[in-house]
N, C-alpha and C positions, 0 to 999 in steps of 0.2 A: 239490135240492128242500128238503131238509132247512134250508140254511144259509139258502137265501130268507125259508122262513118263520121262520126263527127269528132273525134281523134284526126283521121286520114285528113278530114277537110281539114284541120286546126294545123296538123303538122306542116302543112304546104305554104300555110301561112305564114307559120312563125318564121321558117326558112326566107318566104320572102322578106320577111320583115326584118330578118338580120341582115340580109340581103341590101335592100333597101337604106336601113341602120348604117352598116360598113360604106357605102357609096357616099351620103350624107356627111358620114364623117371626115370620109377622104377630103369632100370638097372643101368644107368647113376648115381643114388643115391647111388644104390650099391656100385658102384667102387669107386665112390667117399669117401664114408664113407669111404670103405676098405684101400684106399687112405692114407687118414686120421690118422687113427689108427694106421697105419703103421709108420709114419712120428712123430708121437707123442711117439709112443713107442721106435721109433730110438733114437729121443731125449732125451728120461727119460732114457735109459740103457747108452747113452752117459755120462747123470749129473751121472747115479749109479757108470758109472767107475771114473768118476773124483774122487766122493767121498770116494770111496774106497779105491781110490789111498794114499789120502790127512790124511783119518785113517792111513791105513799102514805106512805112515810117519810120522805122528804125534804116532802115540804108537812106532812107534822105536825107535826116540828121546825121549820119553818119559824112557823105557826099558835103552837104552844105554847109 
């Protein structure tokens, strides 16, 4: 009797628990993505000021 239900209990468990697991992970991707994107876009607006800079210098010399 014992082992019955205590299968029955465990199964409901582990379900939650992948349950749980799978949610977990989604978010974890989330942020991480978010992460991400962020980090990458820091860096490309970084290269955009370089190059903008590097225009603005090169057409002045150019100009003067």
């Amino acid at each position: 009797m014992n082992s019955s239900s205590g299968s029955s209990g465990s199964s409901p468990r582990s379900f939650g628990r992948t349950v749980v697991a799978a949610l977990i992970l989604i978010v974890a991707v989330y942020v991480l993505f978010g992460l991400i994107i962020h980090v990458v876009s820091f860096l490309l607006s970084g290269v955009l000021l370089v190059v903008a800079v590097v225009a603005v210098v090169w057409a002045l010399r150019v100009l003067l």
